[in-house]
N, C-alpha and C positions, 0 to 999 in steps of 0.2 A: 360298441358291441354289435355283434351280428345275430342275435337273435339264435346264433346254431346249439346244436344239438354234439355236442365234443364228448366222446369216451378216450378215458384215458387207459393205456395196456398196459403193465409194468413186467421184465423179462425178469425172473429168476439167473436162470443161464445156466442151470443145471450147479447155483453156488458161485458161479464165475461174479455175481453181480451182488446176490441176497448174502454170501457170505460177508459183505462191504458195506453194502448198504442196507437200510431197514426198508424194502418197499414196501412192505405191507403200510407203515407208519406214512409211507409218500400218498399212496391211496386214501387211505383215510381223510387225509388233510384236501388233496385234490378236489374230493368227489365234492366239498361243500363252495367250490369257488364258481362263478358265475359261469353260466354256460355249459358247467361237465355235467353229463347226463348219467356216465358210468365210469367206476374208478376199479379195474379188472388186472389181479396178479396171475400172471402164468410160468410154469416151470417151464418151457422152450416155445415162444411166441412163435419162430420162423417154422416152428414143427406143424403138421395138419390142424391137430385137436386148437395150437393158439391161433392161426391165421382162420379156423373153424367157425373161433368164440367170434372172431370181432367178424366175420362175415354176418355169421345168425343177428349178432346186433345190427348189423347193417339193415339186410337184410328184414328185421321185425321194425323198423323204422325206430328205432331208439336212436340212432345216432347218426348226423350225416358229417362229420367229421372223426378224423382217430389222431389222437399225441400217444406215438409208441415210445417205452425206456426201454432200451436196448443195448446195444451192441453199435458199432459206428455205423453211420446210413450209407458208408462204402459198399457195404455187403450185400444186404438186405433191401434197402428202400427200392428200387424197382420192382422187387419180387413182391412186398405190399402194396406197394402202389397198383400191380398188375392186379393183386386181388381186390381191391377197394373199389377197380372199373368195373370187373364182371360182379360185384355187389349194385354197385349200381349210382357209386356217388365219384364226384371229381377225385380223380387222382392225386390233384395239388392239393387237396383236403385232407393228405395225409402226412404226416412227417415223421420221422424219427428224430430223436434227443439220447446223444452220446454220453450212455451212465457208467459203460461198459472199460472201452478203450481210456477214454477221457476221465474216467473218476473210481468206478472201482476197480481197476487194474495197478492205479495209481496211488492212492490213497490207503495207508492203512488202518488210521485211525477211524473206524466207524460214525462216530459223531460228527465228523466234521465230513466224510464222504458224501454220509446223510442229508448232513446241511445243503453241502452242495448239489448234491443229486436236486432233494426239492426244490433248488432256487432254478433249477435248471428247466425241471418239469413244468414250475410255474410258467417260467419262461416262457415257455412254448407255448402254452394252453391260452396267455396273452397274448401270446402272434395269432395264434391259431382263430380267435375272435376275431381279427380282420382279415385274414386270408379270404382270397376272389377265387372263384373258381375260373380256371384256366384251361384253352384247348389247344393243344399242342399245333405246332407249323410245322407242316409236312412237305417234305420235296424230294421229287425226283432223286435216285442213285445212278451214278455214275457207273455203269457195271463194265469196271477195267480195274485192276490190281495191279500194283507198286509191290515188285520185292526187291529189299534193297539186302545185296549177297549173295555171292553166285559160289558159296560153298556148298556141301553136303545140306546143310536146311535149307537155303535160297533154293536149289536146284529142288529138294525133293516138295517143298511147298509150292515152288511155279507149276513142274509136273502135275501137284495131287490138284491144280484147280484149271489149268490151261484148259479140261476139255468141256468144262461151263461157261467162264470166262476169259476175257483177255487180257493177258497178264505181261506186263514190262520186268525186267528180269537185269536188273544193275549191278554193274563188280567193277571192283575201282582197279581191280590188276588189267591184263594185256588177255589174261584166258580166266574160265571156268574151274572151278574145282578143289577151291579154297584149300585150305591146309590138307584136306584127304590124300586126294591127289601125289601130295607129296611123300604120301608115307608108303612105308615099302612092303608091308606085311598089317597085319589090322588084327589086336586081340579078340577072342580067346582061339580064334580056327586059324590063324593064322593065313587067310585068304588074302590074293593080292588086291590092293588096295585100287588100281588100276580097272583091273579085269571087274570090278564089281561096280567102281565109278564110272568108267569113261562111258559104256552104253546108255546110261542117263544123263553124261554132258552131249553127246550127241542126239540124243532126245531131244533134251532142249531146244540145242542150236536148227532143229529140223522141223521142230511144230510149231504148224501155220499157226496158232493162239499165242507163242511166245514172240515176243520182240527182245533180242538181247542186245545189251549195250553194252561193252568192257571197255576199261578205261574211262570209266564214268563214275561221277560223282552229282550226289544231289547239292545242288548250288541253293535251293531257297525253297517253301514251302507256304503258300498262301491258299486262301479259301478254306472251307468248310468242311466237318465231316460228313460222310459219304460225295463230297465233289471237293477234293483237295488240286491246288494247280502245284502242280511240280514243276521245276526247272531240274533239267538234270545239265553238267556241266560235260562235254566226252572232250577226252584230251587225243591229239592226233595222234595216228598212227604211221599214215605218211604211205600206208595200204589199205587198198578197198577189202575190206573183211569177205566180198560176197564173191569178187571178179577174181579173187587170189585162188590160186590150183596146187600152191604149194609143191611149185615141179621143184625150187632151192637153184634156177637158173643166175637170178638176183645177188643169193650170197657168193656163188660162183666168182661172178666178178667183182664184187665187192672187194679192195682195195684195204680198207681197214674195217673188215667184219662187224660194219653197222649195221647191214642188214640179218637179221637173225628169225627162227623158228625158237618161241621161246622153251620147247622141251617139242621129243616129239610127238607126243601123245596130246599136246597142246587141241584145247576148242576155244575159240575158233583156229580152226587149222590155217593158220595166215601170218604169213610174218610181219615183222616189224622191222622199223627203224630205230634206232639209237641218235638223235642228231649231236649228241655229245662227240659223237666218234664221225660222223658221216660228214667228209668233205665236201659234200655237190656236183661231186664228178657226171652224175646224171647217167653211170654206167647202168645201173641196177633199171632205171626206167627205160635204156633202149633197149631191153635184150628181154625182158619180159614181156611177152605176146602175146596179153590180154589186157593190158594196159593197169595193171593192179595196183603199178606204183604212183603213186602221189606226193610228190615232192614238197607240192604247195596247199599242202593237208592243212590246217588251221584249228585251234579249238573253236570247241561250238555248243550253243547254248539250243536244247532241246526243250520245249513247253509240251508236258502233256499232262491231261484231266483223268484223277484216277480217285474210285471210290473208297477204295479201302490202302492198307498200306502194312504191307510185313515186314519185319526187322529182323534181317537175319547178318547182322554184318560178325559176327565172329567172333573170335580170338587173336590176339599176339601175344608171344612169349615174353617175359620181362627179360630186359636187359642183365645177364647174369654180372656185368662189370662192378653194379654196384654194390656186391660183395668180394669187397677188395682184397679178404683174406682166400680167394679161389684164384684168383690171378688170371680170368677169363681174358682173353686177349693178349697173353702176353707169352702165351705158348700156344705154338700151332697145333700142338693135341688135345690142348684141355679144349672140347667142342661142347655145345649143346645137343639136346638129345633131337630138335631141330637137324642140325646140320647132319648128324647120325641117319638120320632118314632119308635128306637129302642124295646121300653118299648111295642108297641103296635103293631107289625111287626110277622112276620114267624119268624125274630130270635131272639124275645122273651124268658128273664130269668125271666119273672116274671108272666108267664102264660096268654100273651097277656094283662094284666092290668095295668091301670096306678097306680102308687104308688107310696110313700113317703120314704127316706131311712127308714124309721121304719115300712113301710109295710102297713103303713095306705095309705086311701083314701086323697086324697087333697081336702082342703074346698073353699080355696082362690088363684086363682094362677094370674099373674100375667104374661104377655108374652112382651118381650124388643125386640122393632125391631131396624133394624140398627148398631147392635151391630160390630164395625169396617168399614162399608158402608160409605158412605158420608161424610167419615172421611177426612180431606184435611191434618192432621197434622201427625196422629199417626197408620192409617191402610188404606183402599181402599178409593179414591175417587170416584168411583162409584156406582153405584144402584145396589143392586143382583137381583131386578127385581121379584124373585120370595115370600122374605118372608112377606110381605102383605097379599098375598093370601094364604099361608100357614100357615099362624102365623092364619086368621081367619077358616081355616080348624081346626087347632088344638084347637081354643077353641070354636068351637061348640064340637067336640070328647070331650073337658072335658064335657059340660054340659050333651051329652049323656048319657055318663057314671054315673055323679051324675047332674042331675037338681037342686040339689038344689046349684051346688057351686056358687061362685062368680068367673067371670072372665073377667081381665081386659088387655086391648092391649093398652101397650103406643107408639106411633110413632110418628115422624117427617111428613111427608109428607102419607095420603093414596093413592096407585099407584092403580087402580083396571082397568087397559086397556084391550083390549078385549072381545070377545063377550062372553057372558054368567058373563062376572066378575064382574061386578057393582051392577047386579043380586046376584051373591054372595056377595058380601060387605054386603049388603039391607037386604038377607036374617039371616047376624051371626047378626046384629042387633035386627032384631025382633025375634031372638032366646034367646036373653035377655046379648049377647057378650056388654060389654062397652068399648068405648073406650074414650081416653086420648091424646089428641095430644102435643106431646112434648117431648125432652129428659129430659131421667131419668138420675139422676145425679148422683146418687151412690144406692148402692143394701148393707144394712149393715148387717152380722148374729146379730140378739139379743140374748140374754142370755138363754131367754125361748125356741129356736131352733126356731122361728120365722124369716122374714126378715122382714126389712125397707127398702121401697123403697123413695129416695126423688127426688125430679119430677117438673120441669116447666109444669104448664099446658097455651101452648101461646094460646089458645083461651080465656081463661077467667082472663089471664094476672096475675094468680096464682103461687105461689110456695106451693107446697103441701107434703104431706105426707101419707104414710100406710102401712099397714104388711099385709102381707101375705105367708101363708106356702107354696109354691113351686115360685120359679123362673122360665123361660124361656127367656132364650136367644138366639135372630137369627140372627146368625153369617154371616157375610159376604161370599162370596164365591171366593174362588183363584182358578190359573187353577191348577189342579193335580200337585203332585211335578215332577212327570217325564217328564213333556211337553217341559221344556225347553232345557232339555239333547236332546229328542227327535227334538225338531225345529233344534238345530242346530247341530244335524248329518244327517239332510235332508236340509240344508242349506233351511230351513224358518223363515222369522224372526219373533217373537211375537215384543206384541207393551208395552209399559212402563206400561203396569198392568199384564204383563206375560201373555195375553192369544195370542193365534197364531192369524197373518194378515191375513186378507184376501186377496185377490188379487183387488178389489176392496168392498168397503161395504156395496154397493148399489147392483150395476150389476154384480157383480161375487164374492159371498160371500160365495160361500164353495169350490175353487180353492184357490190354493196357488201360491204364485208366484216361486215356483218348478212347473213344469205343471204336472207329476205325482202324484203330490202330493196332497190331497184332505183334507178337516176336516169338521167337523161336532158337533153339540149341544156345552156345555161348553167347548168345549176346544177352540172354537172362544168366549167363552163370557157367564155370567150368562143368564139363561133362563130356561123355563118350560118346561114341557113332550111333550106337543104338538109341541112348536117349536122344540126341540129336535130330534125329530122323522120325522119333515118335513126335516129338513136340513140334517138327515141320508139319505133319500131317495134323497133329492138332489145330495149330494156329491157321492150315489150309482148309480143314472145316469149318473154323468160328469164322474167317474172311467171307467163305464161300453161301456160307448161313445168313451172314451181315447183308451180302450182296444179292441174294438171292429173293431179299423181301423186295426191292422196287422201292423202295421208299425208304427215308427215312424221318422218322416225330423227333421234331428238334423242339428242346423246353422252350416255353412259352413265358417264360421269366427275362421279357426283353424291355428300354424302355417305352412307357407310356406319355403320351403327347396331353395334357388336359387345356381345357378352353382358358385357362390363365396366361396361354402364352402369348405374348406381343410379336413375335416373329422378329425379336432380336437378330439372331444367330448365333451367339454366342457356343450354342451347343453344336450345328452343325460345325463352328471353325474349329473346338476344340474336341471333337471326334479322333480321336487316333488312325478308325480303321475305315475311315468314309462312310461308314455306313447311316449318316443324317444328310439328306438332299433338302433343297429348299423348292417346296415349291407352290406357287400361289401365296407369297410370301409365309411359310408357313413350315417346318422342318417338318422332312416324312421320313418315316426309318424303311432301311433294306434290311428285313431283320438278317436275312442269312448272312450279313456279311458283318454284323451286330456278336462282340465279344462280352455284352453285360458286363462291361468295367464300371456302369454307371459315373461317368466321367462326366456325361452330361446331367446328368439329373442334380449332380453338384456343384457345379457351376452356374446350373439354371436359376438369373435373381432372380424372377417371380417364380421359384420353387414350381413350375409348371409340368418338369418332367421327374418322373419317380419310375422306379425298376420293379415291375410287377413281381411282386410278392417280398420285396426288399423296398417296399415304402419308408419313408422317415417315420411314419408313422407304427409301420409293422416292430422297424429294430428297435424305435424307443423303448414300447411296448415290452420288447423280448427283453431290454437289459431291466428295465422295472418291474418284470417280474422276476428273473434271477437275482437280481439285488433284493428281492421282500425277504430271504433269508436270510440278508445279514449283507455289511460289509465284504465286498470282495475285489477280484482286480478284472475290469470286464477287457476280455482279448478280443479283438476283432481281427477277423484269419480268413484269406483269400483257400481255396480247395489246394492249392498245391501246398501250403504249410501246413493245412489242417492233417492231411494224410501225414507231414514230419510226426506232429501228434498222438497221431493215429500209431504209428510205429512205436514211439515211445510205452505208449500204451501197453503194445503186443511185447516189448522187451521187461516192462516191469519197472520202466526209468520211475523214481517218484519225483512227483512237485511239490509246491505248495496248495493245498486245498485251496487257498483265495483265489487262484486261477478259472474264469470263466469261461470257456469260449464262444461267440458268435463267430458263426461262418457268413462272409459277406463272400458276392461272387467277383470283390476285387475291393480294396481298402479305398480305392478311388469315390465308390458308391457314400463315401461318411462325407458330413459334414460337421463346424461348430454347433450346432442345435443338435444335432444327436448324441455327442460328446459330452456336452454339457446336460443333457439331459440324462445322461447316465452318471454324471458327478452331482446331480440337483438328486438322485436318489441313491445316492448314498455307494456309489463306486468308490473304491481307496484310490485308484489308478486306470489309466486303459496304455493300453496297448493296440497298435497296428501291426501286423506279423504278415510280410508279404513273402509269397516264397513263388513266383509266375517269374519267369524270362524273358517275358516278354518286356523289352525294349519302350518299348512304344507305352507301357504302363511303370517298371521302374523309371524312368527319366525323370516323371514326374514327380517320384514318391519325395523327395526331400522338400520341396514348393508346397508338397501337402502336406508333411509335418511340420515344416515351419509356419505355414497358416493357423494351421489348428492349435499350435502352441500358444501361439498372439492373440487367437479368438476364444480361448479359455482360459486364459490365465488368472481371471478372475476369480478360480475355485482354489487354487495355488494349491493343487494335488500334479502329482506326478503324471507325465504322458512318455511315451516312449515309442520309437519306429525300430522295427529288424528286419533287416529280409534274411528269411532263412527255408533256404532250399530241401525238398524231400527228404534227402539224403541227411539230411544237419540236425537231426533230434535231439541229438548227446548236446549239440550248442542251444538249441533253442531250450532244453529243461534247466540247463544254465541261467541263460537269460533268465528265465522266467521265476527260477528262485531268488536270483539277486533282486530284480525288479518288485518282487512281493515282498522280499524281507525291505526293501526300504519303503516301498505300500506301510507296512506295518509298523514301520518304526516311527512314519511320518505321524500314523492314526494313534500311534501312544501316546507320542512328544502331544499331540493336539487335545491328547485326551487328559494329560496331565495339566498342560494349562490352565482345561475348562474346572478341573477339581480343586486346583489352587485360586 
């Protein structure tokens, strides 16, 4: 015991919590356990008047530690923690215990939430008697920003921060101006999509702060937050982006049109080569006289040092094929609502016109929304939120173009939220747009190059039918394929529809839970130009706020070296990330370069290194005093499963109450002596729940569940390993019932025994 002075806080939640659990009954029991000085219920702790209470107690010298019950410490614990310094005591002397997410969101039975809430509290109040106070490591920021996507977000978040810092600017196509660009008109003003982009792609390509690189891609991600090293990968162009003038002398003579302008409104205004098509005739490099062409262009790997890092890679449309009853691909009119823009865009081949494969005009066209949206069986379950309003964009464009066509929009549900949009709906209406509410069931080529389309119509309880000569189809929207490579070499997790987490999805929605780490417009989620463009300049403020301090306090929870160590080595070999050096025969840590996997402190035989404030000593503690309320099943969860959790939580998933969780800052940190000391106090089972990508920490994880199986078996209770990623809560509340219901069947079968 530490002799401290520990007040315990417990959160109502306005009922989110008190309606589940009995806090008052947790208090009561608390306030008589060694070291709690005060045991304080409050109806909203994060509110003034609660962060108020535990200050004055700070503050009157009552208490120089606080164990808050709350809400998940995703949310909140920095913001207590901020207040616990200007009180006046360590910050690491504070912590949050998840009563919220983790128990009463989850749990209905009151009794048994209760159980669990107190075992949890005690928990803590037992760490909290050895907690050290701890001073954070402070270093230098890199003040340079990574945006990775050169659409409408990339483009408007490089602008909103290029005139503080300096910002690299990546897009894995040949030009700027992501899907925008492409479209031909922009709801609800119907402005050209062109004329509103292209002066802020030339922005870009023109400010001294911006560096741009197209045709590039991030190859790898190493270092630190606030000093991440990036590799970016640039694929050749075969032209100097900067010497090109774009006089078109090159495709002149070009032979078989491998030289190309990839549209003309293209940034960088620079042509390419295609070497698929390009013989090496070497005409195009004599006749251009400024020497632009580059034959012997080569990919190439870029290293630059950058502090913070924006995600803005996008959207793609889902492939419509895999709804086999639309027949996408197998008629040159059924198009998506993609190529539809295409056709009427700056990178127009058909002279800004809309047109039929045969060059005619369309009479009848017909637009399919949903097309893999709302799908719960066979593509997204969710809304793309935008083709509604775009599907009725595009056919007023048809009527422009011909008034006399016929054109018709079949949907499911009409979404038209926001302001000016309902406006819009009202107005393709009395533009003479029809619509159809209902899915269309199949899309058939007829003979005459005509289609059939066959159609529920659920308003007038119809099954219908009609032809018409062009299709459109609006495709659902996924995140860009690169997003998820990218999440998880920035250690962010996306959620089970692949677009990146937020860090919360209310109050902090274009941070990630990497603090460097930022995103923006679809790569969190389908949405329109306008939200797009808000959340670019969001995520360009939080970057520019991050970068703006000079520093950044990296936790202090790294490990520690004690005078037990013999200067084996054992811990510097088995370091994953280099960060143990020997010297004077002696391991020294670099902490910045220190992932707190505690990989060494369990391997260390003379137990000489421990992970400051995840001592053996600390988690024993924590699971003996969760376990004083009973039998249960102790989980130990690295932060990236813990948030799976955490989700569960905010969905309502239930589990079993026997579910404990410890957050360890990587399953690597356990050992047999902490395992068994949590089955020597009465654990049914444990659990390791690893949900990190990092490589360098899975590889090992089965070497460490099969050890800890062989050095426990002794207790001949159940153990169990899962890696389960962010994204995977529905599987991990799985796991985690089956795993308790045999917890339980075990502690019967053993209880029946002892009775007979």
């Amino acid at each position: 015991m530490s002799g401290g002075k520990t007040g315990v806080y417990l959160c109502r939640c306005g009922g989110n919590i008190s309606d589940a659990v009995d806090v008052e009954a947790i208090a009561e029991k608390v306030l008589g356990m060694d070291g709690v000085a005060i045991a304080n219920v409050q109806d909203y702790l994060c509110s003034s008047a609660g962060q108020g209470k535990i200050k004055s107690d700070i503050d009157a010298g009552m208490i120089d530690r606080v164990v808050i019950g709350s809400c998940s410490p995703k949310l909140h614990l920095e913001t207590f923690r901020a207040m616990a310094k200007m009180a006046g005591i360590n910050p690491m002397l504070l912590e949050i215990t998840n009563i919220r997410e983790q128990c009463s969101w989850v749990h209905e039975d009151q009794q048994e939430a209760t159980r669990k809430a107190k075992g949890l509290i005690t928990g803590a109040v037992f760490r909290m008697n050895s907690l050290e106070s701890l001073e954070p490591i402070i270093k230098d920021l890199e003040d340079r920003v990574l945006v990775v996507g050169g659409g409408i977000s990339g483009i408007t978040a490089a602008l909103e921060m290029a005139n503080e810092h300096e910002v690299i600017l990546v897009e894995n196509k040949a030009y700027i101006g992501g899907h925008m660009i492409s479209l031909s008109k922009t709801f609800p003003t119907f402005d050209c999509s062109q004329c509103t982009l292209r002066p802020k792609m030339v922005e870009v390509f023109n400010h001294p702060n911006i560096t741009l690189y197209t045709q590039t891609e991030v190859a790898s991600v190493d270092g630190n937050v606030g000093d991440f090293k990036v590799t970016l990968r640039r694929m050749p162009r075969y032209v100097d982006v900067d010497a090109c003038t774009s006089c078109g002398r090159c495709a002149q003579e070009c032979p078989k049109d491998a030289i190309t302008l990839p549209f003309v409104q293209a940034i960088p205004q620079a042509y390419i080569i295609d070497m698929e098509k390009c013989i090496k005739c070497g005409l195009c490099e004599k006749v251009c006289a400024v020497g632009a062409v580059k034959l012997d262009d080569r990919e190439e790997d870029i290293e630059v040092n950058v502090g913070a890092i924006t995600i803005a890679t996008g959207f793609e449309p889902i492939d419509p094929s895999i709804i086999e009853e639309y027949n996408y691909g197998r008629h040159p009119d059924i198009i998506t609502a993609i190529e539809f823009e295409e056709m009427l865009s700056a990178m127009s081949r058909t002279g800004m016109r809309l047109q039929k494969s045969d060059g005619t005009m369309p009479q009848k066209v017909a637009f399919v929304l949903c097309v893999g949206s709302r799908d719960f069986n066979r593509a997204n379950k969710y809304c793309s939120k935008v083709c509604c309003l775009y599907s009725q964009k595009q056919a007023q464009l048809v009527l422009k173009m011909n008034k006399d066509a016929d054109v018709t929009v079949f949907y499911i549900d009409m979404r038209a939220a926001g302001r000016r949009m309902e406006e819009f709906y009202h107005h393709a209406q009395e533009a003479g747009v029809n619509f159809i509410r209902g899915r269309v069931a199949e899309v058939n080529p007829l003979d005459d190059g005509g289609l059939q389309l066959r159609y529920e119509d659920t308003l007038l309880s119809e099954i219908g039918s009609d032809e018409f000569d062009m299709v459109v189809l609006c495709p659902s929207l996924n995140p860009s394929g690169g997003t998820q490579q990218l999440a998880d070499q920035l250690g962010v997790p996306v959620g089970s529809d692949g677009f990146i987490e937020e860090k919360h999805v209310k109050i902090d929605p274009v941070n990630t839970l990497n603090p460097g780490v930022f995103a923006a417009g679809c790569a969190i989620g389908p949405k329109d130009i306008h939200d797009s463009v808000t959340e670019a300049m969001s995520a360009a403020h939080r970057a520019s706020g991050f970068l703006g301090k000079g520093m950044i306090s990296i936790s202090p929870e790294k490990p520690v070296i004690n005078d037990a160590c013999d200067g084996c080595g054992i811990c510097v070999k088995e370091c994953p990330y280099g960060a143990l050096l020997m010297e004077n025969k002696k391991p020294v840590l670099e902490a910045l370069s220190c992932n707190a996997c505690g990989i060494c402190a369990a391997v260390c035989p003379q137990e000489a290194v421990e992970i400051a404030n995840y001592t053996r000593k600390q988690l024993k503690a924590q699971a003996e005093g969760i376990l004083d309320a009973g039998m249960g099943v102790i989980v130990y969860i690295d932060p990236a499963a813990y948030a799976a959790a955490d989700i569960a939580g905010v969905n309502r998933s239930p589990y079993s109450p026997l579910i404990r969780f410890v957050q360890v800052p990587s399953i690597h940190v356990l050992d047999a002596d902490i395992v068994n000391h949590a089955y020597e106090h009465g654990a049914g089972g444990v659990m390791l729940i690893e949900g990190t990508t990092d490589e360098a920490l899975t590889s090992r994880s089965k070497d460490l569940y099969s050890r800890l199986k062989k050095e426990t078996k002794e207790h001949k209770k159940p153990i169990r390993y899962s890696h389960i990623e962010t994204a995977q809560y529905e599987k991990l509340m799985n796991l985690l019932n089956v795993f308790a219901e045999q917890v339980s069947a075990k502690a019967a079968k053993k209880s029946g025994k002892k009775e007979a």
